[in-house]
py3Dmol code that shows the C-alpha trace and the ligand (Angstrom):
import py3Dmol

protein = """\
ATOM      1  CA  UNK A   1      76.192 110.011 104.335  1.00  0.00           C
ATOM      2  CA  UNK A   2      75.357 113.457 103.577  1.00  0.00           C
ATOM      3  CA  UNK A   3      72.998 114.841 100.569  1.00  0.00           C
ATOM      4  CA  UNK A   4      74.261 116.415  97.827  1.00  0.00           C
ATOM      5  CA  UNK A   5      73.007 119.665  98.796  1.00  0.00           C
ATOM      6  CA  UNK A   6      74.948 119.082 102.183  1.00  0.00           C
ATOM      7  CA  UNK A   7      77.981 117.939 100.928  1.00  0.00           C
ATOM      8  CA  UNK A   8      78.170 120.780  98.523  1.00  0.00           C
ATOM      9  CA  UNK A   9      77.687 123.555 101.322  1.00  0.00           C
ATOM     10  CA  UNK A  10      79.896 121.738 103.970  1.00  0.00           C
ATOM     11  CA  UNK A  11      82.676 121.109 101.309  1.00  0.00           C
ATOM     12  CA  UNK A  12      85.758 123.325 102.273  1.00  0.00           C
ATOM     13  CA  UNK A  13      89.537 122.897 100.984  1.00  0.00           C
ATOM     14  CA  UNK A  14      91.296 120.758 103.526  1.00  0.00           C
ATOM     15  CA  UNK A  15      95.084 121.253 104.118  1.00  0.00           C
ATOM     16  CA  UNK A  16      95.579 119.447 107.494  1.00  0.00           C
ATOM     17  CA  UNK A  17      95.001 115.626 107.987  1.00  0.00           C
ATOM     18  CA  UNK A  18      94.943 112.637 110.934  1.00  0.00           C
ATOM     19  CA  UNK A  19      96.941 110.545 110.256  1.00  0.00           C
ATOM     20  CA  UNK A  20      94.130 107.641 110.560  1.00  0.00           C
ATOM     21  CA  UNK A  21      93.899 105.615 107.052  1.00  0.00           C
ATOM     22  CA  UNK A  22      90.369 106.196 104.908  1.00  0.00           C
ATOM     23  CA  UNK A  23      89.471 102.475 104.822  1.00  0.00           C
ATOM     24  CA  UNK A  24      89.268 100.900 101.292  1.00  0.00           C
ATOM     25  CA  UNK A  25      85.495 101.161 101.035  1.00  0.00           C
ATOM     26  CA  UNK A  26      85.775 104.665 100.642  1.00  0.00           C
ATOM     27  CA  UNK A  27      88.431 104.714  98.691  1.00  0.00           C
ATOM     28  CA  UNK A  28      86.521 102.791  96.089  1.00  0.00           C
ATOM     29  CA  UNK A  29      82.814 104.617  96.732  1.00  0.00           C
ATOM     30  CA  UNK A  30      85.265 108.273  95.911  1.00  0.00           C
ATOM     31  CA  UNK A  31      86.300 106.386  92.525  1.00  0.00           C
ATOM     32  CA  UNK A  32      82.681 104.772  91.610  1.00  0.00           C
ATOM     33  CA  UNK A  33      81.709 108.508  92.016  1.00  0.00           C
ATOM     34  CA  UNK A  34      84.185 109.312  89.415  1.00  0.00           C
ATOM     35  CA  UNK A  35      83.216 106.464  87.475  1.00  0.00           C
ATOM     36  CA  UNK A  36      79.682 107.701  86.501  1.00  0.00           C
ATOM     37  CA  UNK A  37      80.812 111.385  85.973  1.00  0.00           C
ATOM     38  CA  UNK A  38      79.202 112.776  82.499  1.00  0.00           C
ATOM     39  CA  UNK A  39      81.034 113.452  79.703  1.00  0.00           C
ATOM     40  CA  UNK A  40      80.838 114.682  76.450  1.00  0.00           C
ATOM     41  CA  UNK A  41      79.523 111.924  73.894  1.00  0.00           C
ATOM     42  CA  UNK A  42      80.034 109.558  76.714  1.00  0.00           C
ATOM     43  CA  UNK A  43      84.069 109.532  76.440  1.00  0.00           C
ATOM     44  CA  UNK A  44      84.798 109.340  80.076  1.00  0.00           C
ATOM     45  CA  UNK A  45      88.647 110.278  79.703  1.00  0.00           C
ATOM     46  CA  UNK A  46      89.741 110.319  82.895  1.00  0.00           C
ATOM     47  CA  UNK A  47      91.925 107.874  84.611  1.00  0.00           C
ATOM     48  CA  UNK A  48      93.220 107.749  88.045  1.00  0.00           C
ATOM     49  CA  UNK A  49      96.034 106.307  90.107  1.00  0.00           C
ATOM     50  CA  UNK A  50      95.670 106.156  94.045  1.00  0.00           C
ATOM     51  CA  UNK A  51      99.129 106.762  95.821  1.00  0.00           C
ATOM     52  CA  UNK A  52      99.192 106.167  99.503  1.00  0.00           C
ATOM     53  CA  UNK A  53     103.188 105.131  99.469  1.00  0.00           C
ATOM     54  CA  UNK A  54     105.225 107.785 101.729  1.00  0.00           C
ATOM     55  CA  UNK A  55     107.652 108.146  99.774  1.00  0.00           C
ATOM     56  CA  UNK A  56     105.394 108.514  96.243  1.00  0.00           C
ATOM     57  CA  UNK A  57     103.671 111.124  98.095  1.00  0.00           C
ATOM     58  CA  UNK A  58     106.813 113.002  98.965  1.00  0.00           C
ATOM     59  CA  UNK A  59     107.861 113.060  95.503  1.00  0.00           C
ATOM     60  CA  UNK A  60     104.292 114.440  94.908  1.00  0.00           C
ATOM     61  CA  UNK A  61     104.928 117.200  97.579  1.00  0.00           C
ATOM     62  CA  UNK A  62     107.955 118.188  96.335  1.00  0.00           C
ATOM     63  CA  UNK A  63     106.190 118.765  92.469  1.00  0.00           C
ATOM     64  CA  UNK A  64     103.261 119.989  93.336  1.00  0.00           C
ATOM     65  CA  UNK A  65     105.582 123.458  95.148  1.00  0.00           C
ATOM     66  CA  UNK A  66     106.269 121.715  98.029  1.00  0.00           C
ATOM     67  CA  UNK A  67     102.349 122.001  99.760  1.00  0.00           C
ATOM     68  CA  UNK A  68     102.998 119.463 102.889  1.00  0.00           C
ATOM     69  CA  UNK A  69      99.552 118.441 103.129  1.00  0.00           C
ATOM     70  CA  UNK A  70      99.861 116.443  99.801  1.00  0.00           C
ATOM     71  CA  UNK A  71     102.583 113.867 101.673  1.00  0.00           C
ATOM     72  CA  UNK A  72     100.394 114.119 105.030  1.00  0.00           C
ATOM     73  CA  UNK A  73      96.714 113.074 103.406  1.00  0.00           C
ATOM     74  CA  UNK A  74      96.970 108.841 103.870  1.00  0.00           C
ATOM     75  CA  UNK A  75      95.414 108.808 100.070  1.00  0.00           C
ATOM     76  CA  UNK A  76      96.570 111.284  97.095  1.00  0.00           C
ATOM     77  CA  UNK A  77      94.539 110.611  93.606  1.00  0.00           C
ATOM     78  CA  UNK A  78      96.664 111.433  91.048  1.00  0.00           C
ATOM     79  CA  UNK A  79      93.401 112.534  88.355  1.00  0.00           C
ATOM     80  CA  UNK A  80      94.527 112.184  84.891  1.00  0.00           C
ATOM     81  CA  UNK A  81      92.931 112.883  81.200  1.00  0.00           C
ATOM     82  CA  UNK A  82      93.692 109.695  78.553  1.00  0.00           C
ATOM     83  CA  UNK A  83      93.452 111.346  75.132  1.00  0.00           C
ATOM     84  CA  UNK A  84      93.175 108.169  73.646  1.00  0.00           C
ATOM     85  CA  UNK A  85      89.408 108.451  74.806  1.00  0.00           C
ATOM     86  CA  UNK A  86      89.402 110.441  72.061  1.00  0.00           C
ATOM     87  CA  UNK A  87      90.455 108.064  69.435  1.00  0.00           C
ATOM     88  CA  UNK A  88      88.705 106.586  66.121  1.00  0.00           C
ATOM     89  CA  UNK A  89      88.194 103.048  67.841  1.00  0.00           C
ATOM     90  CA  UNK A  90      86.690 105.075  71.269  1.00  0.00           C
ATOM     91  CA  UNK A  91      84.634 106.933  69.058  1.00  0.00           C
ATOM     92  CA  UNK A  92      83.246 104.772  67.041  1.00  0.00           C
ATOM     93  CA  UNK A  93      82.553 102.262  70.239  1.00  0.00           C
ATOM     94  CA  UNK A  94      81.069 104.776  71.990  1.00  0.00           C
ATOM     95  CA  UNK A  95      78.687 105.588  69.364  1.00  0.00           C
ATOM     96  CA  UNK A  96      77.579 102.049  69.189  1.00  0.00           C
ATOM     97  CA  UNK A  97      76.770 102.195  72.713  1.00  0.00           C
ATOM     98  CA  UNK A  98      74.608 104.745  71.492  1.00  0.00           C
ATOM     99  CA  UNK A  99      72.958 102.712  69.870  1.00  0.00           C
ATOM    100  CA  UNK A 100      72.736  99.463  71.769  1.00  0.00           C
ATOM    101  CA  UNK A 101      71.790 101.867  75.055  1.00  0.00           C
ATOM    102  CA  UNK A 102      69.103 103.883  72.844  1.00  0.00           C
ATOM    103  CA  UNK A 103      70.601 106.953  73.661  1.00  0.00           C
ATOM    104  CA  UNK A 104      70.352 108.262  70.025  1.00  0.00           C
ATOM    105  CA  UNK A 105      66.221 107.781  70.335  1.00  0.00           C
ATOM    106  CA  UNK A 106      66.759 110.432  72.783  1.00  0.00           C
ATOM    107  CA  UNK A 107      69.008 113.064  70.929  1.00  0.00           C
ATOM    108  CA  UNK A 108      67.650 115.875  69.427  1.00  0.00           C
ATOM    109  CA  UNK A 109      68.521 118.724  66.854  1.00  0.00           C
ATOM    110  CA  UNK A 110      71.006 117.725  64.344  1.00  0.00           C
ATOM    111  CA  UNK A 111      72.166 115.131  66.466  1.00  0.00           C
ATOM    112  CA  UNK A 112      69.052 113.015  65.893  1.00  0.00           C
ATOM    113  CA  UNK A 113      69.819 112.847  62.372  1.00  0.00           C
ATOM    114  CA  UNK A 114      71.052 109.852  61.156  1.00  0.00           C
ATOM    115  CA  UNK A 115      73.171 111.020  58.300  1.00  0.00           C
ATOM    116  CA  UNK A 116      74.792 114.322  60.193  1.00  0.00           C
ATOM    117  CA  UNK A 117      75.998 111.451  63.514  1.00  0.00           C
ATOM    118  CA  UNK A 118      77.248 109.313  60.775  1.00  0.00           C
ATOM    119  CA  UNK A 119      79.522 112.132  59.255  1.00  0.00           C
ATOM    120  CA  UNK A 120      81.099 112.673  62.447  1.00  0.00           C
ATOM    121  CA  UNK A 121      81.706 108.942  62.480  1.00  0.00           C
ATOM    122  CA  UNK A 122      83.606 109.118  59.137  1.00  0.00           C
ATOM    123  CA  UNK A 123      86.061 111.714  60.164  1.00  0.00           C
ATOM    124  CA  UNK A 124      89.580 111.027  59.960  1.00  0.00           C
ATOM    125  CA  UNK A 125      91.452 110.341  63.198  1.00  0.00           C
ATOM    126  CA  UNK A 126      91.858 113.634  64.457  1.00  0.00           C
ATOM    127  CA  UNK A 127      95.595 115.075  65.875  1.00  0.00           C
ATOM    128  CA  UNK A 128      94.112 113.825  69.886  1.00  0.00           C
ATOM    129  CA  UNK A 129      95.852 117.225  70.702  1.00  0.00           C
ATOM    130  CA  UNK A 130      93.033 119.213  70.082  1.00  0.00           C
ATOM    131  CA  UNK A 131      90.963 117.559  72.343  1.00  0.00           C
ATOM    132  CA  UNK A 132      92.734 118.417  75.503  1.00  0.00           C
ATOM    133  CA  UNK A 133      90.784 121.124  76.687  1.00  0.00           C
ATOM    134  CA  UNK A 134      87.872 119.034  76.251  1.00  0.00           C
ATOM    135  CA  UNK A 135      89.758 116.121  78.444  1.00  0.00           C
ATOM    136  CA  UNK A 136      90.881 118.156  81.056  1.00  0.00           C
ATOM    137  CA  UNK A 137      87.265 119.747  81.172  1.00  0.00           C
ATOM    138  CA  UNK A 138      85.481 116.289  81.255  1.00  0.00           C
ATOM    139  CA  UNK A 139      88.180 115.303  83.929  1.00  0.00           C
ATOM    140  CA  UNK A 140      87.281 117.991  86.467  1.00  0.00           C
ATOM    141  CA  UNK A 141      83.497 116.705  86.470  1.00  0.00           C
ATOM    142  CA  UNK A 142      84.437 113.305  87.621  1.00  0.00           C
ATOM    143  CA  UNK A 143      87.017 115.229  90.265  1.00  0.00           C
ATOM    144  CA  UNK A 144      84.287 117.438  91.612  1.00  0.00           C
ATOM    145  CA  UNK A 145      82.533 114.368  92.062  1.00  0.00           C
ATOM    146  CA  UNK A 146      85.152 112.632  94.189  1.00  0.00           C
ATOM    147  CA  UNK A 147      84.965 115.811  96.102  1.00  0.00           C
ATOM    148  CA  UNK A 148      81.380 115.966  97.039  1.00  0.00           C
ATOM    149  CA  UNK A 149      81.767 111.829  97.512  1.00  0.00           C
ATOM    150  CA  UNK A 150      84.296 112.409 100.045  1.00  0.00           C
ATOM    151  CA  UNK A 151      82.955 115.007 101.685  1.00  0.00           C
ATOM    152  CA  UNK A 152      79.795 113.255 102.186  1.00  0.00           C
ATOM    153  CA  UNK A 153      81.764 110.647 103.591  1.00  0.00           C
ATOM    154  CA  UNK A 154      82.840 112.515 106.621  1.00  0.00           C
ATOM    155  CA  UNK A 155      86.389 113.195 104.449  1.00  0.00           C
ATOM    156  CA  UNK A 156      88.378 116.157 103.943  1.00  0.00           C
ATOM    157  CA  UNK A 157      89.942 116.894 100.671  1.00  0.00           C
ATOM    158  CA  UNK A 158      91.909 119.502  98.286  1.00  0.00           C
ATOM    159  CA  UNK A 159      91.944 120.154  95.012  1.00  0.00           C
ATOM    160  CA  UNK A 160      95.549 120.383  93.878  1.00  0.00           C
ATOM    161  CA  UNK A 161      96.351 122.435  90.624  1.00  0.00           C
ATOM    162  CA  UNK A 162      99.789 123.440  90.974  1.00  0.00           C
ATOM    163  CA  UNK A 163     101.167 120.006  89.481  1.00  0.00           C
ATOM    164  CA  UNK A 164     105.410 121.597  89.197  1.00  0.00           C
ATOM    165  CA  UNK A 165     106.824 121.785  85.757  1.00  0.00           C
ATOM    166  CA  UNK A 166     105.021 120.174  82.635  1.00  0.00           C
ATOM    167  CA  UNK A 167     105.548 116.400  82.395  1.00  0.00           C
ATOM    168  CA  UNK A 168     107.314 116.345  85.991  1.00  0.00           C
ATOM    169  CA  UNK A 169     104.467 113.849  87.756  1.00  0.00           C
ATOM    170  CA  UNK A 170     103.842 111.631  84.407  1.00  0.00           C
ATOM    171  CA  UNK A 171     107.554 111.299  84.551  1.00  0.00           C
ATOM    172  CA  UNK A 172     107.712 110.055  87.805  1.00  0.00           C
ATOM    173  CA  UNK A 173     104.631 107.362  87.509  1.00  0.00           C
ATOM    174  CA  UNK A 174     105.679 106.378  83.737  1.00  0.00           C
ATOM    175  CA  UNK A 175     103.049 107.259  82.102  1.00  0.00           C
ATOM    176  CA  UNK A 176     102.508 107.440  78.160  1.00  0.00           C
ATOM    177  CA  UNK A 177     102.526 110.781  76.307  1.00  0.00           C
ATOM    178  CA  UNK A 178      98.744 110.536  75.951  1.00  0.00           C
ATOM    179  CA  UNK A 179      97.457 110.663  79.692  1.00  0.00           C
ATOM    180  CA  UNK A 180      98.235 113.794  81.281  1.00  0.00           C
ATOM    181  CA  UNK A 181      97.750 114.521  85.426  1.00  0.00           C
ATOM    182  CA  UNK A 182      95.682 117.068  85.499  1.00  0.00           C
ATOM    183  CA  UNK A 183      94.976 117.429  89.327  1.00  0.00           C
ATOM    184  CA  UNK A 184      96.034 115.826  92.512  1.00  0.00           C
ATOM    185  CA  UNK A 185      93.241 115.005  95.462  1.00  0.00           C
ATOM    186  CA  UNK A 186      94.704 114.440  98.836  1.00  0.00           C
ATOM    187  CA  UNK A 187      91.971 113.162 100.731  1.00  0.00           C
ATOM    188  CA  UNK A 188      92.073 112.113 104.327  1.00  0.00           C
ATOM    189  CA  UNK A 189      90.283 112.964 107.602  1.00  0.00           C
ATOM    190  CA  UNK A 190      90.580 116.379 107.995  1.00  0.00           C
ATOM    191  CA  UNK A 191      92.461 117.625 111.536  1.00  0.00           C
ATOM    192  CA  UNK A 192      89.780 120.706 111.505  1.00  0.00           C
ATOM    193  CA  UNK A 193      86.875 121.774 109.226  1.00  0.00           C
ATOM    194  CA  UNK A 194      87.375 125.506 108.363  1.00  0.00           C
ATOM    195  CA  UNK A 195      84.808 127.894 108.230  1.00  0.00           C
ATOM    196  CA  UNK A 196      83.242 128.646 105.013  1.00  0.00           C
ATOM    197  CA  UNK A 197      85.553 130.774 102.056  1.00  0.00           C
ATOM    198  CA  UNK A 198      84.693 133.733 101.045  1.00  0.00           C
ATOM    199  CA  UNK A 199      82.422 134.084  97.964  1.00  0.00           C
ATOM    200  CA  UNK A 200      81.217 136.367  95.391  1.00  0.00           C
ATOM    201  CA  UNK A 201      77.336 137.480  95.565  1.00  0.00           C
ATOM    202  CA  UNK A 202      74.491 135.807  93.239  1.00  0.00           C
ATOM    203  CA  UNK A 203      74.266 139.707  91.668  1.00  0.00           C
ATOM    204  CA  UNK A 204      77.750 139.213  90.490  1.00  0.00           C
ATOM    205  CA  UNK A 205      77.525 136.209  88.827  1.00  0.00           C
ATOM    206  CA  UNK A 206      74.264 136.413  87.063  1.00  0.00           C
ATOM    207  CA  UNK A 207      75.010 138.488  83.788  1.00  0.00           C
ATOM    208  CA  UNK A 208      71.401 139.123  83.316  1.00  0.00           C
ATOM    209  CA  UNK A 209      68.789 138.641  86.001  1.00  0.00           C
ATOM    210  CA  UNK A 210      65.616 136.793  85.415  1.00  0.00           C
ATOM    211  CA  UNK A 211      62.486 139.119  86.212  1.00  0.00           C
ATOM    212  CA  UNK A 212      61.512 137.182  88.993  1.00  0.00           C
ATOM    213  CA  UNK A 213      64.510 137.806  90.604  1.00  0.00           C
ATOM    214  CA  UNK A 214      64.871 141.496  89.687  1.00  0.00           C
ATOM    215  CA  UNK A 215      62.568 142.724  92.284  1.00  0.00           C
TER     216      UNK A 215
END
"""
ligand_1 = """\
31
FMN
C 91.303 123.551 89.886
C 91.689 123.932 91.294
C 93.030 123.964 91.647
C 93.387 124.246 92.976
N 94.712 124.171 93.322
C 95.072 124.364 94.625
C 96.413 124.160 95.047
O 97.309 123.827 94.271
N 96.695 124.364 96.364
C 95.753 124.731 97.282
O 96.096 124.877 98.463
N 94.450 124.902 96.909
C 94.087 124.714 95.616
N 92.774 124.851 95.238
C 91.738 125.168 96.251
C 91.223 126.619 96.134
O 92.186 127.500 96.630
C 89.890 126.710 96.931
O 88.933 125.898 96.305
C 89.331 128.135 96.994
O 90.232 128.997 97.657
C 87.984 128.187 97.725
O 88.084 127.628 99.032
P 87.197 126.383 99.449
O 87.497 125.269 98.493
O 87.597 126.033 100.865
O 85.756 126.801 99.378
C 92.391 124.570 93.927
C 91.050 124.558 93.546
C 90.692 124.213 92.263
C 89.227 124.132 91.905
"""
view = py3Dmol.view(width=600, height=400)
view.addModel(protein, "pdb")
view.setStyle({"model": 0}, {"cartoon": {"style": "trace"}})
view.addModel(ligand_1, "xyz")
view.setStyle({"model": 1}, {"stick": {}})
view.zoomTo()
view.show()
């Protein structure tokens, strides 16, 4: 298995795939990777389904405009954000794990005091609405994850964002109005390993450079 510093440099968008399956192991080491993501006040929103059913992932192709290497990898994760995470009950459970995992010893700021966590407790259920940009954020840390797992697996994978019309995939699986797919991961054994993509230089995304790199 590869470090993460490997994985992260040898990492490259795969659109072609064997056809060989990736044995279950895998499958389940990609989600445990996802499993331990971070997330903000521990809310861990995402959710996943793992489609390896022809014709599921032809329906998937067809959404997601049609890009044939969706139906071609042997697994697709369809990566989803539950905005019940979100909820009074998750809240307030979470916050107890807080406490039984001493995690509030640790906070600092306004967070370590006692009386400002408890009036976050107390706040009404909130319209879970507003929290989708937080879910789908949250969600994309445990996706990167599978995507470094994989990789460092010997696997190839893609990050699909182009997920069709609003609704069209949580349609097809059933799902309730509160979990909404937020990426698709075909992952399979990739036919070739591209070189690396193009990217901007360190200059251009540093907004201010420290002064011992200004030399
Ligand atoms: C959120 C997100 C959505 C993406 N959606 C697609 C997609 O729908 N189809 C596709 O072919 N590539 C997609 N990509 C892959 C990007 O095109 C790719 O990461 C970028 O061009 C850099 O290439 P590299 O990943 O090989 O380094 C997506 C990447 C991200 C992070």
């Amino acid at each position: 298995m590869l470090t993460v510093s490997e994985a992260i440099r040898q990492r490259r968008s795969i659109r072609s795939f064997r056809g060989d399956p990736v044995p279950d192991d895998m499958v389940n080491e990609i989600l445990e990777a996802a499993r331990l993501a971070p997330s903000a006040s521990n809310r861990q929103p995402w959710r996943f389904m793992v489609v390896t059913d022809g014709e599921e992932k032809a329906r998937l192709r067809k959404i997601c405009l049609d890009q044939a290497f969706i139906e071609q990898a042997p697994v697709v994760f369809v990566c989803c954000a539950d905005l019940t995470a979100y909820s009074e009950s998750s809240r307030k459970k979470r916050a107890q794990e807080f406490i039984d995992y001493g995690v509030t010893e640790t906070l600092s700021g306004r967070f370590a005091d006692p009386a400002y966590r408890a009036s976050l407790l107390a706040e009404p259920d909130p319209d879970l609405g507003i929290f989708l940009t937080a879910a789908v954020a949250n969600t994309y840390i445990a996706i990167e994850h599978m995507v470094l797992t994989a990789t460092a697996l010997g696997l190839g994978s893609c990050w699909v964002g182009a997920l069709g019309n609003p609704g069209e995939i949580e349609a097809l699986f059933g799902l309730p109005e509160t979990t909404l797919v937020v990426a698709v991961l075909p992952v399979g054994y990739p036919t070739v390993i591209p070189p690396p993509r193009p990217r901007i230089s360190l200059s251009e995304i540093l907004l201010r450079l420290p002064a011992t790199l200004s030399k």
